[in-house]
Backbone as CSV, one residue per row, in Angstrom:
resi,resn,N_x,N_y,N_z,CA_x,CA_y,CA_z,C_x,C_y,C_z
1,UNK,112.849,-22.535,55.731,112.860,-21.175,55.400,114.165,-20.592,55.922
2,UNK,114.911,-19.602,54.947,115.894,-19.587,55.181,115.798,-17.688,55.954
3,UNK,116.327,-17.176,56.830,116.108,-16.111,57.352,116.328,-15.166,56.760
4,UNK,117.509,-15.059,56.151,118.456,-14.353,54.744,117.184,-14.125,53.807
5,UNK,116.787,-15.025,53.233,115.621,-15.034,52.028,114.576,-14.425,52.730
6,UNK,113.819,-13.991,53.683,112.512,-13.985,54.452,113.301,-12.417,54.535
7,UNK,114.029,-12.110,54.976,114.884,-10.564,55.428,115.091,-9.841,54.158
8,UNK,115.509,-10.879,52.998,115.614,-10.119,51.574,114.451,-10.001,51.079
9,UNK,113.394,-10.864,51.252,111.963,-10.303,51.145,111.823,-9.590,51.645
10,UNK,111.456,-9.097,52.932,110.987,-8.137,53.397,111.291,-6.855,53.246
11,UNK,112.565,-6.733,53.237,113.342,-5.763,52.627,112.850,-5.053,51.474
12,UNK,113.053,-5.877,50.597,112.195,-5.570,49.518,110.644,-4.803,49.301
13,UNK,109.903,-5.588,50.104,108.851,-4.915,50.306,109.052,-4.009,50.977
14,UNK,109.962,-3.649,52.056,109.940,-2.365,52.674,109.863,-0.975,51.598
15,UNK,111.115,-1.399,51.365,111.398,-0.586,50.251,110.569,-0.008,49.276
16,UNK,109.498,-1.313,48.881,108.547,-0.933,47.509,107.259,-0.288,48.304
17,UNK,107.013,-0.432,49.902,105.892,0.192,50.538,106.558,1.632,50.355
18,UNK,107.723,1.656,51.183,108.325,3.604,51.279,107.808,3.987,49.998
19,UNK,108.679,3.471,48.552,108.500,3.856,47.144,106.966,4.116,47.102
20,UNK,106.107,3.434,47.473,104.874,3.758,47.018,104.347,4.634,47.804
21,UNK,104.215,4.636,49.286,104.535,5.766,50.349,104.965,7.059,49.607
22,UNK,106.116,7.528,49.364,106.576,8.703,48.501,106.360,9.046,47.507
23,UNK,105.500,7.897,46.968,105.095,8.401,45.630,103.653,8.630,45.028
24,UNK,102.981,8.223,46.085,101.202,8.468,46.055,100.930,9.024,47.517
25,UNK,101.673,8.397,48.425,100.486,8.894,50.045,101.546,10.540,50.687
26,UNK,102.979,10.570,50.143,103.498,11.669,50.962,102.701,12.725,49.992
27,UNK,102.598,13.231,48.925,102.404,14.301,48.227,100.731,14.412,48.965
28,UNK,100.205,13.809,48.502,98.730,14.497,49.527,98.859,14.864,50.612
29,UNK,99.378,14.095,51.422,99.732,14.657,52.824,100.570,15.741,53.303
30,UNK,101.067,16.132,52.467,102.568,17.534,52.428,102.029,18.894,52.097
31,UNK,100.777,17.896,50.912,99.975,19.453,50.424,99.100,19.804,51.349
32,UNK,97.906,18.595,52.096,97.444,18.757,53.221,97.864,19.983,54.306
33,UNK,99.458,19.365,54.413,99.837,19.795,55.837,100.433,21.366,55.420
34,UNK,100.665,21.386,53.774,101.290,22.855,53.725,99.936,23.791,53.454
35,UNK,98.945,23.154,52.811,97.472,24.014,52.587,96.728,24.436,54.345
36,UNK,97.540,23.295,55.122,96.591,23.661,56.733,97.766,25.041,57.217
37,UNK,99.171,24.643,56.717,99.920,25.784,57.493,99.531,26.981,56.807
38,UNK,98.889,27.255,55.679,98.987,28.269,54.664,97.798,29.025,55.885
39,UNK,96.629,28.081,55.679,95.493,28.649,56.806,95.544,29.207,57.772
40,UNK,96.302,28.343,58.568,96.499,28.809,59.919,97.378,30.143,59.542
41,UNK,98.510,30.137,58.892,99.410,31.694,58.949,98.525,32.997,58.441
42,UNK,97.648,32.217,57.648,96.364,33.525,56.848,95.947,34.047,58.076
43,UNK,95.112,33.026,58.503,94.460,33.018,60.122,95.332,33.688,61.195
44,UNK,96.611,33.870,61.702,96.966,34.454,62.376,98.084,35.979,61.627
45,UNK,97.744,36.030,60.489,97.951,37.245,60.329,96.206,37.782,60.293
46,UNK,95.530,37.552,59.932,93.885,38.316,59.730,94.018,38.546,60.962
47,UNK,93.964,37.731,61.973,93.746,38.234,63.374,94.940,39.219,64.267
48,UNK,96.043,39.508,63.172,96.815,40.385,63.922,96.351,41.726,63.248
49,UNK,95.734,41.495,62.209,95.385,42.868,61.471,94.230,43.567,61.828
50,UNK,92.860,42.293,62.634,91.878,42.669,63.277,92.562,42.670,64.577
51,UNK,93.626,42.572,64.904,93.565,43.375,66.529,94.852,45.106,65.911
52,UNK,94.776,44.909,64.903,95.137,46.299,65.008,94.367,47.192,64.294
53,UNK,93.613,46.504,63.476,92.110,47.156,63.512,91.867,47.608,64.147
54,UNK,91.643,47.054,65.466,90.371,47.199,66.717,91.459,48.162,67.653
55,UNK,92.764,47.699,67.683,93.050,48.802,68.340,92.736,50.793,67.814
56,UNK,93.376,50.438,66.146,92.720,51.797,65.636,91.272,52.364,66.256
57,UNK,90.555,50.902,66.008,88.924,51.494,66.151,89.078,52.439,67.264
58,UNK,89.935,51.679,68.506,89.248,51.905,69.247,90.354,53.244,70.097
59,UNK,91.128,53.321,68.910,91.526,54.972,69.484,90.917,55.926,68.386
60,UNK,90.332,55.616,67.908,89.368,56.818,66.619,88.172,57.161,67.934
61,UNK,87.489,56.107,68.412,86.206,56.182,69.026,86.616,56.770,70.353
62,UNK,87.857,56.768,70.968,88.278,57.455,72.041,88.302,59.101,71.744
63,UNK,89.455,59.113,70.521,89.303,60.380,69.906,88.067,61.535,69.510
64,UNK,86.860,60.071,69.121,86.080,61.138,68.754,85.031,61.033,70.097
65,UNK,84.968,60.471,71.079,84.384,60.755,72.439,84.735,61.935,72.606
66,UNK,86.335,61.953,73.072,87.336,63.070,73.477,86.264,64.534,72.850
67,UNK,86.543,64.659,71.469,86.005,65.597,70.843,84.423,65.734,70.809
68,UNK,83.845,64.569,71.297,82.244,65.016,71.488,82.199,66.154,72.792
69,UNK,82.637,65.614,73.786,82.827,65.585,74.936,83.364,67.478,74.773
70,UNK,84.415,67.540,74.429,84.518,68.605,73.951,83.570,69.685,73.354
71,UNK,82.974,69.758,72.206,82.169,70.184,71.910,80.848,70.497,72.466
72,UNK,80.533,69.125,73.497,79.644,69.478,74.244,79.638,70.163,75.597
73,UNK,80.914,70.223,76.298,81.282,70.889,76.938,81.539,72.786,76.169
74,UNK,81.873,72.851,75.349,81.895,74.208,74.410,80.309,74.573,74.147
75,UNK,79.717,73.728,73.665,77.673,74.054,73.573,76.988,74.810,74.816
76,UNK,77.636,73.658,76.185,77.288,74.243,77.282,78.040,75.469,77.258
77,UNK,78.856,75.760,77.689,79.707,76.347,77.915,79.010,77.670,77.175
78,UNK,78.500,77.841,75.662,78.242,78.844,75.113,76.538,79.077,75.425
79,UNK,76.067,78.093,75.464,74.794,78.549,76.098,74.767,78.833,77.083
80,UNK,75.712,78.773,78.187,75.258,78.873,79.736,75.714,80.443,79.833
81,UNK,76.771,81.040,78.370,77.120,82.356,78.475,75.753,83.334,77.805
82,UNK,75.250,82.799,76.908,73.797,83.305,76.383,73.033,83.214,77.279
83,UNK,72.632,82.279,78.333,71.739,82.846,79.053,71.610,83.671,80.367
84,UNK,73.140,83.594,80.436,73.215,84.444,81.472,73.536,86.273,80.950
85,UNK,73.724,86.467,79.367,73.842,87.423,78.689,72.374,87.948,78.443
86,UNK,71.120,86.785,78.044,70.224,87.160,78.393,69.562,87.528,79.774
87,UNK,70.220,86.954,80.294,69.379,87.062,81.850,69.623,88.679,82.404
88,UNK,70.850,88.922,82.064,71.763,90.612,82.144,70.710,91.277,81.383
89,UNK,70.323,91.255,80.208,69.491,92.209,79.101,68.606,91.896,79.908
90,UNK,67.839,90.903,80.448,66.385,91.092,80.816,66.479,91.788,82.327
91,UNK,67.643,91.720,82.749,67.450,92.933,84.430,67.707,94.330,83.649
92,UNK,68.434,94.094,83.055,68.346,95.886,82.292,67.402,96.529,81.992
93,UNK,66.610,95.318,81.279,65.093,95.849,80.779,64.026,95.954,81.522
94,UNK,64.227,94.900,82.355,63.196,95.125,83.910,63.653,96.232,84.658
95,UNK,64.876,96.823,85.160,65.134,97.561,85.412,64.808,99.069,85.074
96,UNK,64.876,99.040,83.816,64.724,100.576,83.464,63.102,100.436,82.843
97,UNK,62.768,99.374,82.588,60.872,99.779,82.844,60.700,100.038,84.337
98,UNK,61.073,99.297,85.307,60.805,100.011,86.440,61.133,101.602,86.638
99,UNK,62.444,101.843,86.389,62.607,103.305,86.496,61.690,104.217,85.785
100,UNK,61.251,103.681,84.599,60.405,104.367,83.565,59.036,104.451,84.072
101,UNK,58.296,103.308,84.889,57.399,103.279,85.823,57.180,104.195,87.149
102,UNK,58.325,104.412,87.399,58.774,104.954,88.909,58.291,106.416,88.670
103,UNK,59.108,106.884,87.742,59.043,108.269,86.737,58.025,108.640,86.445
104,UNK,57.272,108.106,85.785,55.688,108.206,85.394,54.520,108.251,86.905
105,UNK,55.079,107.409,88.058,54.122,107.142,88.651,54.669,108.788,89.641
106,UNK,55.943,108.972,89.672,56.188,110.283,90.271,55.794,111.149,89.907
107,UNK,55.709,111.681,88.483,55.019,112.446,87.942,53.735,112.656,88.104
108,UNK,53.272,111.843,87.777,51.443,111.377,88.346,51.335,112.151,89.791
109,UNK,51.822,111.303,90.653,52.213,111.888,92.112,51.897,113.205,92.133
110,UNK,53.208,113.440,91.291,53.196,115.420,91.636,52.768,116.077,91.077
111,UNK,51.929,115.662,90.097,50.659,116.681,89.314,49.521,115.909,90.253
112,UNK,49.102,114.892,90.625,47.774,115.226,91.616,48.032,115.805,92.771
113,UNK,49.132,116.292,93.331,49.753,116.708,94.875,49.789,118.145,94.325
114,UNK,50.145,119.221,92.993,50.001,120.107,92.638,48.166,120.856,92.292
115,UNK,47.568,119.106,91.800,45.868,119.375,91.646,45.383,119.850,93.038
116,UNK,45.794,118.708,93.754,45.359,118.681,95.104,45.779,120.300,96.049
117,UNK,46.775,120.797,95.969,47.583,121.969,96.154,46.507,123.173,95.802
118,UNK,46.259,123.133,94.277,45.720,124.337,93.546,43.798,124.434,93.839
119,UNK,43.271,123.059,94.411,42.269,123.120,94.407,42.078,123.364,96.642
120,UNK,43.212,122.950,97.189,42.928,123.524,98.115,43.503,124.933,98.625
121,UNK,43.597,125.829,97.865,44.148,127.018,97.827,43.029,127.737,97.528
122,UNK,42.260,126.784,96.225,40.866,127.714,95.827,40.032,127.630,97.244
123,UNK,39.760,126.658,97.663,39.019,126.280,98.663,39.284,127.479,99.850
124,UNK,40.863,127.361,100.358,41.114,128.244,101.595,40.472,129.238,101.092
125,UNK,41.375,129.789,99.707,40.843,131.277,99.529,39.231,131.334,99.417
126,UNK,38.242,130.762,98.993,36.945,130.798,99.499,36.649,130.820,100.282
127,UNK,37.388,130.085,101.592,36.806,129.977,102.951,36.967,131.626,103.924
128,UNK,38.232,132.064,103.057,38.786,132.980,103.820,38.214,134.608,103.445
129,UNK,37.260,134.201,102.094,36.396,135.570,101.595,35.515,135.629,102.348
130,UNK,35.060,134.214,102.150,33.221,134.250,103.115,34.205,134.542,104.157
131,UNK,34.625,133.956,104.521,35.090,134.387,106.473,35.437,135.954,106.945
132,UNK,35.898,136.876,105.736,35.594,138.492,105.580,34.841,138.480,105.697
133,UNK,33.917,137.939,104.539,32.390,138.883,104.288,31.734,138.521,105.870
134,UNK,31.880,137.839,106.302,31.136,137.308,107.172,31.252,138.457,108.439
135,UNK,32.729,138.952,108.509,33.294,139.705,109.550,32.700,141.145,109.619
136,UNK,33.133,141.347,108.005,32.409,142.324,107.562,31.107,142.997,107.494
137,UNK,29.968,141.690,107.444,28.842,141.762,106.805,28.687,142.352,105.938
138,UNK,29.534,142.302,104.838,28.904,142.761,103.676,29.505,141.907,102.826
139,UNK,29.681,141.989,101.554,29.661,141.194,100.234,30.500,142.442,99.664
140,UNK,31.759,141.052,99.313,32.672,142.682,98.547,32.783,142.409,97.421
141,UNK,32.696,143.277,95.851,32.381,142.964,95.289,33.259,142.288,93.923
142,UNK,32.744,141.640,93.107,33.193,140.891,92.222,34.831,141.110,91.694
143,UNK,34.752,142.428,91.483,36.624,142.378,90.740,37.537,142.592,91.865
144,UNK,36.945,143.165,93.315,37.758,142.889,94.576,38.032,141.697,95.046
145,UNK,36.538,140.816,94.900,36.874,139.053,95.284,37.670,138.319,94.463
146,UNK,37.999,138.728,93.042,38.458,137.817,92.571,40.150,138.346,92.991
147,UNK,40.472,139.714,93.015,41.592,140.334,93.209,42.190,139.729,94.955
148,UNK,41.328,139.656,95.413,41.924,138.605,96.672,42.496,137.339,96.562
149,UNK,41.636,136.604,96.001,41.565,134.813,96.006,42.948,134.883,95.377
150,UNK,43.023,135.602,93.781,44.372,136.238,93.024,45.645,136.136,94.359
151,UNK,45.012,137.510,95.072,46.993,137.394,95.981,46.898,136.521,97.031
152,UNK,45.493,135.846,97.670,45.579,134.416,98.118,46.347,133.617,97.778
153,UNK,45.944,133.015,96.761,46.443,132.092,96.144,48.076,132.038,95.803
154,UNK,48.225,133.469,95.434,49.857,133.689,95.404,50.566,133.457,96.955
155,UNK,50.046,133.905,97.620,50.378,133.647,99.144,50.655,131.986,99.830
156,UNK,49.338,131.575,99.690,49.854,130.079,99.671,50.206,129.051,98.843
């Protein structure tokens, strides 16, 4: 066997493996490897678009905290002025029913302190006829008694 001949064989076959190599096994494998890069670049753009997604999300959901937060601070804020606007109307109103009470019950007061007044005036002045007549012994009579009790009564 001559080495030359065994080297020009082989050769040969090298050659006709590459040729067949490049001409059936590289094209699957190129499309393989360009269909996996296609993926993967899909794949890392989707995931740059879901992290700027998520960043949006997640300044919308800040934003609209912000503005809950807000609003609910403004709710309070307006109810805590209503009830203390009510709480004002209801001392006003308690207030001046009391005065309106006070008024009424003074009044009351000073018409039974005027009853009380006019009925012990009748009384003195009775006590103070009999207590004539008595001095007197006699009984004075009707349009004189009443003409007393009259400037009695004016008296006290």
């Amino acid at each position: 066997m001559n080495i030359n001949a065994t080297l020009l064989g082989q050769t040969i076959m090298f050659i006709m493996f590459v040729w067949f190599c490049m001409k059936f096994v590289w094209p699957p494998v190129m499309g393989a490897l360009e269909a996996r890069k296609k993926q993967i670049a899909d794949g890392l753009a989707a995931a740059e678009r879901s992290k700027h997604d998520l960043e949006l999300a997640q300044a919308r959901s800040r934003d609209t905290l912000r503005e809950a937060r807000e609003k609910a601070t403004d709710t309070i804020g307006a109810a805590e002025r209503q009830a203390a606007h009510i709480l004002e109307e209801a001392r006003g109103e308690a207030t001046r029913l009391i005065n309106h009470a006070r008024e009424v019950a003074e009044g009351e007061a000073g018409a039974a302190a005027q009853r009380a007044k006019e009925a012990l005036r009748d009384q003195v002045a009775q006590l103070a006829v009999a207590g004539a007549a008595k001095i007197l012994r006699r009984e004075v009579d009707a349009k004189v008694h009443a003409d007393l009790l009259a400037a009695l009564k004016a008296e006290l």
